[in-house]
N, C-alpha and C positions, 0 to 999 in steps of 0.2 A: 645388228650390233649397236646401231645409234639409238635404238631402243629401250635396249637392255641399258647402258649409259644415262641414259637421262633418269630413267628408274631410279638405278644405282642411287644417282646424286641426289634424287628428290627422299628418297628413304632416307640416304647421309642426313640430310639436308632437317627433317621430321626429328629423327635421333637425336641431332644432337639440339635442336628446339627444345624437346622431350629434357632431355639434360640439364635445361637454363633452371634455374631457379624462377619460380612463380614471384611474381612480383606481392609482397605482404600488404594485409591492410594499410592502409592511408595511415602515417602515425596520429592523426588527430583523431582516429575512428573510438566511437564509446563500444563497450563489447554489452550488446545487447542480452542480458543473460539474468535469472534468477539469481538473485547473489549480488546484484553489482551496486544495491545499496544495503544497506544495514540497519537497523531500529535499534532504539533504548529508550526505555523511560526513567526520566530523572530521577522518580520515586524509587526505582528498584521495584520492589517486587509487592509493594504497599495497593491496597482494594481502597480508590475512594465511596466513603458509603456517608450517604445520608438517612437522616432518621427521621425527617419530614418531609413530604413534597415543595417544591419550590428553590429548593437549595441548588444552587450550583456546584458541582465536581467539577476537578482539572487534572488533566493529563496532562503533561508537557513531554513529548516525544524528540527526541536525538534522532536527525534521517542524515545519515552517515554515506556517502560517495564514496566506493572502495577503488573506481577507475582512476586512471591518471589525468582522463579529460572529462570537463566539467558537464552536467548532464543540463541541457534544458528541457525545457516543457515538462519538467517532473509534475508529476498528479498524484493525489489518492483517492480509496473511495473508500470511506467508512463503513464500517457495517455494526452493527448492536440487538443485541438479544435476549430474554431470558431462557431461549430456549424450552419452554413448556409448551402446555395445551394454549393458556388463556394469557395473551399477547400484550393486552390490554394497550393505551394509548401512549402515542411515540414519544420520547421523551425529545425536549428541544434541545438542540446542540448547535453549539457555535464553536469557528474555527477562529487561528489567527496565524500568520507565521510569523518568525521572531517576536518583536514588541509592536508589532502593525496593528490595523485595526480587526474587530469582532464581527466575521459575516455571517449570516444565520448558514445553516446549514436543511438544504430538505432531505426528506428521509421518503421513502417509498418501502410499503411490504414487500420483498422476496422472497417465495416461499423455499427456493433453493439457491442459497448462495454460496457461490463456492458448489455446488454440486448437490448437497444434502443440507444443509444449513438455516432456518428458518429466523430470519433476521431485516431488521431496519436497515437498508442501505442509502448512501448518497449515492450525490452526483459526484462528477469528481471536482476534487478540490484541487486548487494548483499551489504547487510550490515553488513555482518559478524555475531558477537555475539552481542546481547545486556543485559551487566550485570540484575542479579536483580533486580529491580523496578530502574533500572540502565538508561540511555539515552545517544544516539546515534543521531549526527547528518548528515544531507546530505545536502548539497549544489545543488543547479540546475541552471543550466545556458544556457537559450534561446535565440536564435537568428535567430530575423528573416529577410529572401531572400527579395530581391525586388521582387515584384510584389507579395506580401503576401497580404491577404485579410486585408483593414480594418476594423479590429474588436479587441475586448473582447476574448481572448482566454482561457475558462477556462481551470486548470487541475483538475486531478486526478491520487491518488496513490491507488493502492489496496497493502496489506502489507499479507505477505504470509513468511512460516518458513519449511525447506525440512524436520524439528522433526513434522511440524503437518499434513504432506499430501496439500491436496486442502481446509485446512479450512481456511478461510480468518479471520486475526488477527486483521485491520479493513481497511476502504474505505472510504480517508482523499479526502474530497471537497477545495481543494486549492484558494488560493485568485484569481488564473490567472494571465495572462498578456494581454500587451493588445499592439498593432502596432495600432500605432494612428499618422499618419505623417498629418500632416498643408492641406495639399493640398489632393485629393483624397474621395470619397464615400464613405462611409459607406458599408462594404458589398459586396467592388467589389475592385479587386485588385489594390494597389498602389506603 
């Protein structure tokens, strides 16, 4: 009988444990999730193109915090392409946040980024903190070599934080650029 009793109690005991409410995330926790920032480019939906090698293009990107708490160790990693056969040589790019200073950026071939993708990647670039549903901007500045492919160069950011591991915050489809000089193919270096 003293048996069956302490049973009892310890089952009661599990139930109504079972019953409590789980205790919620920490209220200061970031929710580690695709989505949890945002992109815009100032431009709208405008293609910087140059029509001679040497020129610089700019982007200037809006990176938007949708959380209530502020994100640190925000990063990205560039990627740039024209997506053909012939690659030709990487255009120089340089970052900046807000009005900060100009860092070069290195580029390394990926022949799959993103999965299928055959593009110029960096390293990752930092963005420091971005407040609370707070916003951070980065500037990019391409230029491209002679004898660069003419084309449509698109990019991409994938946006990552050292508080969430490897989960990606999101994977902003940029407007591009594009090296389009007068003279020269489509497709083939000019």
């Amino acid at each position: 009988m003293t048996v069956v009793a302490v049973v009892g109690a310890l089952a009661n005991t599990v139930v109504a444990e079972a019953a409590q409410p789980r205790a919620a995330a920490p209220a200061g926790a970031y929710k580690c999730r695709d989505g949890a920032v945002t992109v815009s480019d100032a431009a709208g939906s405008a293609v910087p193109t140059a029509r001679r090698s040497g020129v610089p293009l700019h982007a200037r990107l809006r990176v938007h915090n949708t959380e209530g708490v502020a994100l640190s160790k925000a990063t990205y990693v560039f990627a740039i392409g024209d997506l053909m056969k012939n690659r030709g040589p990487a255009p120089a790019v340089q970052w900046r946040v807000g009005k900060g200073h100009w860092h070069k950026m290195s580029l390394h071939w990926n022949e799959k980024t993103n999965g299928s993708l055959p593009l110029w990647n960096s390293a990752s670039v930092s963005l420091g903190t971005i407040p609370a549903r707070g916003t951070v901007t980065t500037e990019i500045s391409v230029t491209f070599a002679k004898k660069s492919v003419k084309a449509v160069y698109p990019d991409f950011l994938d946006f990552h934080s050292g508080v969430c591991g490897k989960t990606r915050l999101d994977w902003y489809d940029g407007n591009g650029f594009e090296y389009w000089p007068q003279n020269g193919t489509p497709g083939k270096p000019a």
